[in-house]
C-alpha positions as CSV (number, residue, x, y, z in Angstrom):
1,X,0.0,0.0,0.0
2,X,1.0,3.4,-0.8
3,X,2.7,5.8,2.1
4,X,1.6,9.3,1.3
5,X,4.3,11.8,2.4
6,X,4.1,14.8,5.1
7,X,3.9,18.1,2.4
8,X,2.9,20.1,5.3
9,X,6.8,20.8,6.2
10,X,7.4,21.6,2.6
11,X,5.5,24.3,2.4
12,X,7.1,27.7,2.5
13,X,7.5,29.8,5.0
14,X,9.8,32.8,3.7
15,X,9.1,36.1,2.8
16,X,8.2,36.8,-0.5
17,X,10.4,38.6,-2.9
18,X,10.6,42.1,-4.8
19,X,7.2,42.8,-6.4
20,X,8.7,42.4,-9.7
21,X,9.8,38.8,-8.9
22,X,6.0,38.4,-7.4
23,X,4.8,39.8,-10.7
24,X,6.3,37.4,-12.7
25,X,5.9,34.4,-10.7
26,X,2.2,34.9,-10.7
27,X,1.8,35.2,-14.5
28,X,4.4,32.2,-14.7
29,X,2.0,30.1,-12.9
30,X,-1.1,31.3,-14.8
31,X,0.7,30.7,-18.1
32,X,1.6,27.4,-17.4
33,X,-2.1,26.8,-16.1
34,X,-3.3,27.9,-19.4
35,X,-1.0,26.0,-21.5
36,X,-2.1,23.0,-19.9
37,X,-6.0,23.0,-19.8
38,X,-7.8,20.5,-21.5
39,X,-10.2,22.3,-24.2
40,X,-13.5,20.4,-23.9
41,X,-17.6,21.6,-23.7
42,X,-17.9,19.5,-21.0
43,X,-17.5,20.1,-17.4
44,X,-14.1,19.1,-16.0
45,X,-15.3,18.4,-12.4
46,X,-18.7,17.0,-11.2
47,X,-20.4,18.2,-7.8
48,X,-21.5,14.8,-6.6
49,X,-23.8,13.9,-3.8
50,X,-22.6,10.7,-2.1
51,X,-24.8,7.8,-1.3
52,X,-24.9,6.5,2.4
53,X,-23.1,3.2,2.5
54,X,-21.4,2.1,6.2
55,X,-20.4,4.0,8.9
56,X,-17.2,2.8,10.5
57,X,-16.5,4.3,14.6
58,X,-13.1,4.1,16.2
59,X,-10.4,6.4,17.9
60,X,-7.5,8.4,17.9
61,X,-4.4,8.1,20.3
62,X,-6.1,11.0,22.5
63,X,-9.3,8.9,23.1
64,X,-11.5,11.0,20.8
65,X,-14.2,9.1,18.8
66,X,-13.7,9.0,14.9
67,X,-16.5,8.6,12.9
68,X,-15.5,7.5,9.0
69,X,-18.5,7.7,6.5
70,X,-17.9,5.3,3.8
71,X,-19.9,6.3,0.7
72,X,-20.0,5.7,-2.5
73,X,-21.3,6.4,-6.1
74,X,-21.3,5.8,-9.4
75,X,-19.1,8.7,-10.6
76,X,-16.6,7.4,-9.0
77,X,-13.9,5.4,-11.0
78,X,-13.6,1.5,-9.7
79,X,-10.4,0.4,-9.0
80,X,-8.8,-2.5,-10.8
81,X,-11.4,-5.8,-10.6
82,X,-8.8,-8.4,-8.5
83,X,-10.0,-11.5,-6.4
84,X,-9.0,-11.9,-3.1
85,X,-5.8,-14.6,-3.5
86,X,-4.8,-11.7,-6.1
87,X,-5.0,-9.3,-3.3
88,X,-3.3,-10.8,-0.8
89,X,-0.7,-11.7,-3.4
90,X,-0.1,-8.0,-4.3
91,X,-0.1,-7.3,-0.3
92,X,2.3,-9.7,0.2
93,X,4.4,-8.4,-2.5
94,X,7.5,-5.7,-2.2
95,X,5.2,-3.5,-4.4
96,X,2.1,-3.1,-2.9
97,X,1.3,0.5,-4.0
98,X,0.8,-0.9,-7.3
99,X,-2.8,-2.0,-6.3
100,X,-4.6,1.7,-6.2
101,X,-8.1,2.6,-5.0
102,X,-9.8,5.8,-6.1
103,X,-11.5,7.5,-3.3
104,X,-12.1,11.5,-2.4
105,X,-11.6,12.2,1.2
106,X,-13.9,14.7,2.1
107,X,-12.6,17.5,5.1
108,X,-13.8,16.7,8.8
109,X,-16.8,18.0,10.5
110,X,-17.8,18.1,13.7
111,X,-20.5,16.4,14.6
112,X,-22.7,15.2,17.7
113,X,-22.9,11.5,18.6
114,X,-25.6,9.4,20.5
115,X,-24.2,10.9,23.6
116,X,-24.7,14.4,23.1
117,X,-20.6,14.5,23.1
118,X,-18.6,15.9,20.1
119,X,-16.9,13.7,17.8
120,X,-15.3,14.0,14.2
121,X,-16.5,12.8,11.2
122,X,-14.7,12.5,7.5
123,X,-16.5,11.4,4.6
124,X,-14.8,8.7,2.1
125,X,-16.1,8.1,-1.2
126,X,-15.7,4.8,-3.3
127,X,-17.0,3.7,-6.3
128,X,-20.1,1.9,-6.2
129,X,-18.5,-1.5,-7.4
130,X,-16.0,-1.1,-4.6
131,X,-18.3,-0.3,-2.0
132,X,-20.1,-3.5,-2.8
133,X,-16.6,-5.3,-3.0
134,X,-15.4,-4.2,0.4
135,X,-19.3,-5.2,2.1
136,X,-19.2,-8.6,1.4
137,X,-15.3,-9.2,1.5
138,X,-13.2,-9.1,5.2
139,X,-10.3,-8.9,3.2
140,X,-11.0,-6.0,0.7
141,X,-12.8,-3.9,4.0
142,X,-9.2,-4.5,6.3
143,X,-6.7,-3.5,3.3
144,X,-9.4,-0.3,2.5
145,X,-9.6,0.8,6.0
146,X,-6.1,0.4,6.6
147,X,-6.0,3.0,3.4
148,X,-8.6,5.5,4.9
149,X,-6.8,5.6,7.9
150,X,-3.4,6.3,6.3
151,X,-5.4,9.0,4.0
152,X,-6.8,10.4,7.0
153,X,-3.4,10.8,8.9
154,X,-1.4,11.9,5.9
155,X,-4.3,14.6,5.0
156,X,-5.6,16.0,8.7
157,X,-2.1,15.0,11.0
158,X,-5.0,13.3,13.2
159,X,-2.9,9.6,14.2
160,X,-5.6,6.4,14.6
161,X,-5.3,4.2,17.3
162,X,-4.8,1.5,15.1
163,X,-4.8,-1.1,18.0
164,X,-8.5,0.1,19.2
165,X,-10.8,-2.4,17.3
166,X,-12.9,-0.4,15.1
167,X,-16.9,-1.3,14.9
168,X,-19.4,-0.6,12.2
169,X,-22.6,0.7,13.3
170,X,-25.5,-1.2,12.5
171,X,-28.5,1.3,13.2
172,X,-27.1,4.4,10.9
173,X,-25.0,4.6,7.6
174,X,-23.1,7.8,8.2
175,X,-22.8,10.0,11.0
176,X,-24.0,13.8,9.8
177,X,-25.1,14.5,6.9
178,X,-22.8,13.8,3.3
179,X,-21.0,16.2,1.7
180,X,-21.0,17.0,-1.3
181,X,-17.5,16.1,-3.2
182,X,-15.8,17.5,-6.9
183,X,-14.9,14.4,-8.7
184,X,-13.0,14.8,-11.9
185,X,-14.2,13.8,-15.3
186,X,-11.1,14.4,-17.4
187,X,-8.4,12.2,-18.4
188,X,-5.1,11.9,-16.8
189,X,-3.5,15.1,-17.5
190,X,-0.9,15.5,-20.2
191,X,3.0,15.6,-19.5
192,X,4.7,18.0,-21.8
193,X,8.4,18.0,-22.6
194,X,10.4,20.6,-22.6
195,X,14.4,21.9,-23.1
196,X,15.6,24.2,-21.1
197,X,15.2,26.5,-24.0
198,X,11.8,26.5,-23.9
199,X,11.0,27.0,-20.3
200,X,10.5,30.6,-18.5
201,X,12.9,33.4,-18.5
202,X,15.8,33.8,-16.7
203,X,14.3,36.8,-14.8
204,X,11.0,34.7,-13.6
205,X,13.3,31.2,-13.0
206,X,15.2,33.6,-10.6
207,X,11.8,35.2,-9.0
208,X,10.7,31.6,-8.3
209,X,14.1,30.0,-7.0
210,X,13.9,32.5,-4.0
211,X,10.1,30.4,-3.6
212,X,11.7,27.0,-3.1
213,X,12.7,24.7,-0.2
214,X,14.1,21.2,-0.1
215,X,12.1,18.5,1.5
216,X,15.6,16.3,3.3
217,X,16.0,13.0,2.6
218,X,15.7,12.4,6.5
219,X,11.8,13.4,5.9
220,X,10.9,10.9,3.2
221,X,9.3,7.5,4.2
222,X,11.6,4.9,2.3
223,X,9.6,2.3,0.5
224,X,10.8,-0.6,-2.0
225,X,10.9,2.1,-4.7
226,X,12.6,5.5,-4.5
227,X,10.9,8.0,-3.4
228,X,12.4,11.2,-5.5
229,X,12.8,14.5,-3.8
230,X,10.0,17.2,-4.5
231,X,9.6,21.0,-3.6
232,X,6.5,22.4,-3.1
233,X,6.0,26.5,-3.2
234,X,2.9,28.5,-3.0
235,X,1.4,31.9,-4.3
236,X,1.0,33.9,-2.5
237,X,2.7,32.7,0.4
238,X,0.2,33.7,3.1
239,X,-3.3,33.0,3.2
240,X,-5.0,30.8,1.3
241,X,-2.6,30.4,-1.9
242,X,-4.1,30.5,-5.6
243,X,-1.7,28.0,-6.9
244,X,0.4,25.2,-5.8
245,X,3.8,24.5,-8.0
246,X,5.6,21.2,-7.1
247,X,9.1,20.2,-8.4
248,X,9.9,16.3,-8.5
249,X,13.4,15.9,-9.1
250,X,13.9,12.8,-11.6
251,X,17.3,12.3,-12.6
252,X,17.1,8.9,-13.6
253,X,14.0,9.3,-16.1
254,X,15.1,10.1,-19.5
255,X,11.5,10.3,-21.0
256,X,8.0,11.6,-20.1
257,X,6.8,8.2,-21.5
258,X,8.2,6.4,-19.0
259,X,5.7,8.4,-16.5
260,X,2.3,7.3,-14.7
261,X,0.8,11.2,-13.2
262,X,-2.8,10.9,-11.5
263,X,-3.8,13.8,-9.6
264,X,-6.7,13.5,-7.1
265,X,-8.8,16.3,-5.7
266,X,-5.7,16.5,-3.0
267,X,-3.5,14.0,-3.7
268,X,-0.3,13.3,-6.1
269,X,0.3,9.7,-7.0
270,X,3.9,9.4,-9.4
271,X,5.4,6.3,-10.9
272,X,8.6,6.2,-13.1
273,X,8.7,3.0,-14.6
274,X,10.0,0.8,-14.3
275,X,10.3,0.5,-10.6
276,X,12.3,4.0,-10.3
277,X,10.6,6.3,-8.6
278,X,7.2,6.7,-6.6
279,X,5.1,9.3,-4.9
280,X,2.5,9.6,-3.3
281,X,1.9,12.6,-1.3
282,X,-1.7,14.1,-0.2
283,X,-1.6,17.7,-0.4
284,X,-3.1,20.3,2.4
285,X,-5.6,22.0,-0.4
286,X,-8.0,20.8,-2.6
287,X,-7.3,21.4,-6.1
288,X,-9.2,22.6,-9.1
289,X,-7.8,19.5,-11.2
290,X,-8.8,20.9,-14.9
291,X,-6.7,23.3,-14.8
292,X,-3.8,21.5,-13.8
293,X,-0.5,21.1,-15.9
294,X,2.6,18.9,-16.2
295,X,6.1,19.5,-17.8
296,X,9.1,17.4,-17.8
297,X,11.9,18.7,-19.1
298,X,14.4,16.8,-20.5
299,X,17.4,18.9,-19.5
300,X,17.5,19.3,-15.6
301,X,15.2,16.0,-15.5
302,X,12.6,18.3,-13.3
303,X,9.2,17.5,-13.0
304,X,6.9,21.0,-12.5
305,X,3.4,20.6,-11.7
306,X,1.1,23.8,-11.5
307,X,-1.7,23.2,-9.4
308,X,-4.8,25.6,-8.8
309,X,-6.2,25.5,-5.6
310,X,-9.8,25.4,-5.2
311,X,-11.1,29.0,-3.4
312,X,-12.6,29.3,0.0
């Protein structure tokens, strides 16, 4: 199973630079946006209303109940159809992320339980396939909530008490009401290849350098694969940012064909194959996934991603 990373450290925290350098770092991140938009007459993103499925109760290390809504719907992509030998195969396997299962974590509310006392609540949805999949299998609904909870941790910083036995309730299917989640209806988006040449001017590459900090090697989780390093800066820097622009670092990749890029609502999921690098990071904002853009460039062997960030 996949170990999404901590991009909370990554973020930046330094001052932003002369108002020129802001200037053209803003109309560097809208120009790649542009660039990289899908032209369709259909909507990129549908507003979808989840259907009650099973609500899972447990805790986190603080003795505070958790309340996880599993839902589900139809717009929601099914992951790949396995049995359960095959599953247990890939768990038992020194490449377990390569089994993947859509799903759109919705952000916590607070809630009130049977009690009267306050609790949290986060919303998960699943395709329908899956949902049925993981209500009649023991298997599939262990490996999936062992996912949620690694979603949940990696998205909120909120650690499960994975040694409390969780229960699913039998007289309600989801604690509060549903909310509503933006699923995307594009394809995979498009990575572009680029020289050095071709990329921004020296001016704006300088404006955004003074934007970046290194994630250290010391704050990666190591897996089977390499994990490559990645930067992640923002704009503007405080408040709530308009864009998101993250820098994989992929010396070892010599073509954008040899890339796998899926970008969830808030997540990042990156595979070089074969078997030389993979990410998986969730991301602190939600983004607006249409609009987002991918270039590799052959040169440096950098990775940029420009990600807009959904509005408050």
């Amino acid at each position: 199973m996949n170990t999404p990373m901590d991009t909370n450290r990554s973020l930046l925290l330094e001052q932003p630079g002369s108002e020129e350098e802001e200037r053209l770092y803003k109309e560097l991140l809208l120009q790649a946006s542009q660039m990289h938009s899908l032209e369709s007459n259909q909507p990129a993103c549908n507003l979808v209303q989840p259907e009650p499925g099973m609500c899972l109760k447990t805790k986190d290390l603080h003795g505070n109940k958790v309340f996880i809504n599993i839902c589900q719907s139809i717009e929601m992509p099914s992951p790949v159809d396995v049995t359960e030998e095959e599953l247990t195969e890939v768990l038992e396997s020194e490449e377990p992320g390569d089994y993947r299962v859509p799903m759109s974590l919705g952000e916590a509310h607070a809630e009130i339980d049977k009690a009267g006392q306050g609790c949290t609540a986060y919303d998960v949805l699943i395709s329908r396939e899956f949902y049925a999949k993981i209500n009649k299998s023991n298997l599939f609904k262990g490996f999936f909530i062992t996912v949620i909870y690694e979603g949940i941790e990696n998205k909120f910083k909120v650690a499960i008490d994975k040694q409390h036995a969780w229960t699913i309730l039998k007289n309600r299917k989801s604690m509060g009401p549903l909310q509503q989640h933006y699923i995307r209806t594009k394809s995979k988006p498009r990575i572009l290849e680029m020289d050095s040449a071709e990329e921004m001017s020296p001016q704006a590459s300088q404006g955004v350098k003074k934007l970046i900090m290194e994630v250290d090697d010391d704050e990666a989780n190591k897996t089977s694969i390499p994990e490559p390093k990645y930067e992640i800066m923002r704009e503007p820097i405080d408040g709530h940012p308009e864009f998101l622009v993250v820098e994989v670092q992929l010396p070892n990749v010599k073509t954008s064909k040899s890339l796998i890029l899926d970008l969830g609502e808030d997540r990042i999921l990156l595979k070089a194959r074969p078997n030389v690098y993979h990410l998986d990071i969730y991301l602190p904002f939600d983004m607006v996934q249409d609009e987002c853009g991918a270039q590799f460039n052959r040169d440096n062997k950098v990775l940029t991603l420009t990600l807009p960030v959904k509005p408050i």
